[in-house]
C-alpha positions in Angstrom: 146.4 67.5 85.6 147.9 65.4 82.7 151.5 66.0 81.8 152.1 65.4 78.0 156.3 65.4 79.0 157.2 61.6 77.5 154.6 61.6 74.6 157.4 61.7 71.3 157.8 60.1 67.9 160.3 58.9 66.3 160.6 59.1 62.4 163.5 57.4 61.0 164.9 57.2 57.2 166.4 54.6 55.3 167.2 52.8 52.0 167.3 49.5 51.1 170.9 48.6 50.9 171.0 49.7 54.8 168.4 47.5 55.6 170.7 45.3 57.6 172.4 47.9 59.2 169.5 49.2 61.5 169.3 45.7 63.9 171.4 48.1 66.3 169.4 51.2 65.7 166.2 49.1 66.2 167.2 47.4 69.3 168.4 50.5 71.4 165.2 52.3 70.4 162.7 49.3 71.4 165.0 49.3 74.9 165.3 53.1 75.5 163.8 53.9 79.5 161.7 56.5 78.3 159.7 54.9 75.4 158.6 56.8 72.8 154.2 56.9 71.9 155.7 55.7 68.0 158.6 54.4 66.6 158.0 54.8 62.6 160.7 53.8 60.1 160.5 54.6 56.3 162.4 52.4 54.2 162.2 53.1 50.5 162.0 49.6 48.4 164.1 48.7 45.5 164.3 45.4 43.6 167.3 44.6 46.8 164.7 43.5 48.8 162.4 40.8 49.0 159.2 39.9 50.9 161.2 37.5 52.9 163.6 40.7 54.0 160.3 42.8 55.1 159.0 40.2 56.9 161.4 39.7 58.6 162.1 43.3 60.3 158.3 43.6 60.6 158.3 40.1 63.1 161.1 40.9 65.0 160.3 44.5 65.8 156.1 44.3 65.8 155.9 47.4 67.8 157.9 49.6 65.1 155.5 51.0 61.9 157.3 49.8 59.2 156.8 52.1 56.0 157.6 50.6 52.7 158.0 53.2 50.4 158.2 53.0 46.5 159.7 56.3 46.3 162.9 57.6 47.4 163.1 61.6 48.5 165.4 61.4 50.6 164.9 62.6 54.5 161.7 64.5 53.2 160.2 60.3 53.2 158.9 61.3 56.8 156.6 63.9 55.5 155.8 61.7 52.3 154.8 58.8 54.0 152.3 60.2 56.4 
């Protein structure tokens, strides 16, 4: 019999001018013992950030889903985005 006990996502909100601000987040997510199935991230873009800054996040953390949304509502992004 297959146990379904560790299979979890996590769904995370954000905007762009705390796009910096996640590194400690991030990293204590990507280390946690019991790894989650998905680690998703919504971030809504604005004119603050640049290809260079998505890039970046999206390199350093490949096993995160990055969401780059053009449309901010708020914590109801998670549903939005999927």
């Amino acid at each position: 019999m297959s146990t379904n006990i560790n299979k979890f996502i996590i769904h995370l909100t954000s905007i762009s001018s705390r796009f910096f601000e996640l590194e400690d987040t991030l990293q204590s997510l990507v280390k946690q013992t019991i790894k989650a199935q998905m680690i998703i991230i919504s971030i809504f873009i604005d004119t603050k950030v640049d290809n260079t800054m998505k890039n970046m996040i999206q390199n350093k953390y490949p096993s995160i889903h990055i969401q780059f949304l053009d449309k901010d509502m708020g914590p109801s992004s998670k549903v939005y985005a999927q």
